[in-house]
C-alpha positions in Angstrom: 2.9 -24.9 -18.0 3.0 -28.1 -15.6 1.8 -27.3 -11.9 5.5 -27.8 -10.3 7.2 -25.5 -12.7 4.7 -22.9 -11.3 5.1 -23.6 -8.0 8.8 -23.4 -8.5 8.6 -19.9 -9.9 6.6 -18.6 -8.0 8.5 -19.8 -5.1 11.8 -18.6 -6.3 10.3 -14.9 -7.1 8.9 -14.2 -3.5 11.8 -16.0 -1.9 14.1 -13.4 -3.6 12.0 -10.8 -3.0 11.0 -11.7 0.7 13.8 -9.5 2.2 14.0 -6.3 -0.1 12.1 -3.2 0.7 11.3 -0.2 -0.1 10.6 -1.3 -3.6 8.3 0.6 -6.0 7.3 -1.1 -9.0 7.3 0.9 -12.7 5.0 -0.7 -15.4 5.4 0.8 -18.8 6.1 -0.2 -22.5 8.5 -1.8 -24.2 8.5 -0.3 -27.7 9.5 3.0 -25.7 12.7 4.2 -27.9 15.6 4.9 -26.1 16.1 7.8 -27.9 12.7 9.2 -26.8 12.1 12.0 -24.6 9.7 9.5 -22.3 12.8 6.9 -22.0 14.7 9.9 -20.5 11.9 11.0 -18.3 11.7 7.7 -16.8 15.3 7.6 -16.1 15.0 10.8 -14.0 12.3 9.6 -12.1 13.9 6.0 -11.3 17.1 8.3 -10.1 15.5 10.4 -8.0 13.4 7.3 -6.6 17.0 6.3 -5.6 17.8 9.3 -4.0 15.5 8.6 -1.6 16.5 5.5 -0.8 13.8 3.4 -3.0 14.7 0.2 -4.8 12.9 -0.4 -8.4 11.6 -3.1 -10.4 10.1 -3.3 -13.4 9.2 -6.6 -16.3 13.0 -6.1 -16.9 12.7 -6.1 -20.5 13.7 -2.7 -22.9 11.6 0.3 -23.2 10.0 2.1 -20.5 11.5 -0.7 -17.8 15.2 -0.5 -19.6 14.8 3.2 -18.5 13.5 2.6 -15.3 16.6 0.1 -14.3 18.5 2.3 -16.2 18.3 5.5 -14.0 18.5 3.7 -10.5 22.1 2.0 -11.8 23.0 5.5 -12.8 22.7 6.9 -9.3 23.8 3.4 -7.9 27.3 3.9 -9.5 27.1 7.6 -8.5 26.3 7.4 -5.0 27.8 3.9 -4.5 25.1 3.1 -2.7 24.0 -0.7 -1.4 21.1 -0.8 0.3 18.3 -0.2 -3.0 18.5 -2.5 -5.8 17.6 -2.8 -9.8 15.1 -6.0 -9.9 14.0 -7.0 -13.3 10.9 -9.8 -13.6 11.4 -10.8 -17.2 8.5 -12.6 -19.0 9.8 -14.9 -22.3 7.5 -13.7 -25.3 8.6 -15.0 -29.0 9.4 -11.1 -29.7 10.2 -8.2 -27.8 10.9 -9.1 -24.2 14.7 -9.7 -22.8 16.1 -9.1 -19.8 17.9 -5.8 -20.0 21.2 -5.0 -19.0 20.5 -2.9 -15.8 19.1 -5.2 -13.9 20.9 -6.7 -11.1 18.3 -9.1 -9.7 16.7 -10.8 -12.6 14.3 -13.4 -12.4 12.5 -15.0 -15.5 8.9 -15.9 -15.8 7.3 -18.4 -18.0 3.8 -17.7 -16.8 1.9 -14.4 -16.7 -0.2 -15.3 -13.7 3.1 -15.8 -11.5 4.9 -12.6 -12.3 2.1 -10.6 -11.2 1.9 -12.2 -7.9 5.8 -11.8 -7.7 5.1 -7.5 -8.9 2.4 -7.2 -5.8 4.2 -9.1 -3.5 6.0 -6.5 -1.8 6.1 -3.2 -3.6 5.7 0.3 -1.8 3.8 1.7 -4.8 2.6 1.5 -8.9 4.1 4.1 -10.8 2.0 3.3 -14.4 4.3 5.2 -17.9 3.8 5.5 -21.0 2.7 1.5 -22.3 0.3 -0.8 -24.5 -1.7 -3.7 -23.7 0.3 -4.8 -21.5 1.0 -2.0 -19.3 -3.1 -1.6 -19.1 -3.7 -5.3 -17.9 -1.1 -4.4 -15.1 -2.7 -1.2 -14.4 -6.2 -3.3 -13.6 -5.1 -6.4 -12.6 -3.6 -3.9 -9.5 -6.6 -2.0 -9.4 -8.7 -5.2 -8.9 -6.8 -6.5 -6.4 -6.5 -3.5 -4.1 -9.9 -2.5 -4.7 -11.6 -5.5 -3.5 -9.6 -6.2 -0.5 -7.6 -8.6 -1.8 -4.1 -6.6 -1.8 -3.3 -4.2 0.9 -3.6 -0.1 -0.5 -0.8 1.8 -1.8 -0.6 4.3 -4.5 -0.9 4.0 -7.9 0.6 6.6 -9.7 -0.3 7.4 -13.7 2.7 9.2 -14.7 2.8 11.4 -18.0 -0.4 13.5 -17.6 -0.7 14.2 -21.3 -0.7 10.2 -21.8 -3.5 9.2 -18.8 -5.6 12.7 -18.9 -7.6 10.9 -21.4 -7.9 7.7 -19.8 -8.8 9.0 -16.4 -11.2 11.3 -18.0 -13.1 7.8 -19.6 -13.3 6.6 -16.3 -14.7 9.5 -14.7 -17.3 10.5 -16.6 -18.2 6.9 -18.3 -17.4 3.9 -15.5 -17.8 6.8 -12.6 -21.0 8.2 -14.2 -22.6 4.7 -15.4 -21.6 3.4 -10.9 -19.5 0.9 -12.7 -16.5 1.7 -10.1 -17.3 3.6 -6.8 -15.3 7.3 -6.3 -13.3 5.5 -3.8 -12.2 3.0 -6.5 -11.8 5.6 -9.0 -9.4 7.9 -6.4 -7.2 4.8 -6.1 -5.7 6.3 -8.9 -3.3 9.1 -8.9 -1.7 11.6 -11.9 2.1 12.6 -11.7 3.8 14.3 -14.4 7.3 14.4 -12.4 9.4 12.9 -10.1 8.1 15.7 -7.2 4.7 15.0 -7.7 5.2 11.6 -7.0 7.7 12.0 -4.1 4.7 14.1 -2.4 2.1 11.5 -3.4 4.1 9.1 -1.5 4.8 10.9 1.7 0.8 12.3 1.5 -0.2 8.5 1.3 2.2 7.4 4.4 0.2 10.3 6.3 -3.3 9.8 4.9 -2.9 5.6 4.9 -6.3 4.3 5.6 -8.5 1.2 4.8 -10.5 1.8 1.2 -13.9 2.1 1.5 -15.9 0.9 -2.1 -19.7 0.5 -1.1 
């Protein structure tokens, strides 16, 4: 990808951006089914996340992010509200990715490096599903940046605790045990298995918000 085309995507993405808030990012798959019981579980959450006034934005493709843009345009129509929005950051791959049909600010992304400057731009909070690949080099690339001081702290939510239990349970008692990550690194990360566990993660974390400490 030529250096101006980057620079002009990236420039578009935070310049759209720049103005919303209250935005909480949802990474997950997008080989999710929409006839699964995860798609609906995600739809719930991204509802109630409009209920309380939270905008969302996800890779805008189908899957786990269909269901995320999915459930905020539900309460949008319901509540008629205008002040959250359904933000898609679509990425082109030669298979599965398009831009969904719940999205109502959609930006496209030819690079990887780009859209992931554009997801930790401005967002309140991670909330991690059900994913692949894809949804794990989100998951780290986050955690590297806020661990290390280079993105400000906000919560990262696992959600679907019989999908991360394992996962956190690796880090624990492998990277934790082997001082490969510190305990403050490792508590970055938080498990929700519904839309009230992460509604009181978030208010805990605007009470508890303090500079991480890794050494």
């Amino acid at each position: 990808m030529h250096l101006e085309a980057l620079k002009a995507e990236i420039t578009k993405g935070l310049q759209t951006l720049e103005f919303l808030q209250n935005i909480i990012t949802i990474f997950g798959g997008a080989r999710v089914s929409a006839n699964s019981a995860e798609y609906a579980k995600i739809m719930r959450l991204a509802y109630t996340l409009g209920e309380n006034n939270y905008s969302i934005m996800t890779g805008g493709g189908p899957g786990i992010m269909e269901a995320a843009n999915r459930g905020l345009t539900q309460y949008k129509q319901e509540s008629k509200s205008d002040s959250i929005f359904s933000i898609g950051l679509n990425i082109h791959l030669p298979h599965e990715q398009r831009m969904n049909p719940y999205v109502e600010i959609p930006l496209e992304f030819q690079s990887f490096f780009s859209r992931k400057l554009a997801f930790s731009y401005n967002s309140t909070a991670f909330i991690v599903a059900m994913g692949g690949y894809g949804t794990l080099d989100e998951l780290t690339e986050v955690l590297v940046q806020i661990a290390t001081g280079k993105h400000k702290r906000i919560p990262i939510i696992l959600y679907g605790k019989d999908y991360w239990s394992g996962f956190l349970a690796w880090l624990q008692t492998t990277l934790l045990k082997e001082g490969t990550i510190s305990k403050a690194e490792f508590e970055l990360l938080t498990l929700a298995n519904n839309p009230t566990e992460v509604l009181e993660t978030l208010k805990c974390f605007k009470k508890l918000d303090s500079p991480l400490h890794t050494s």
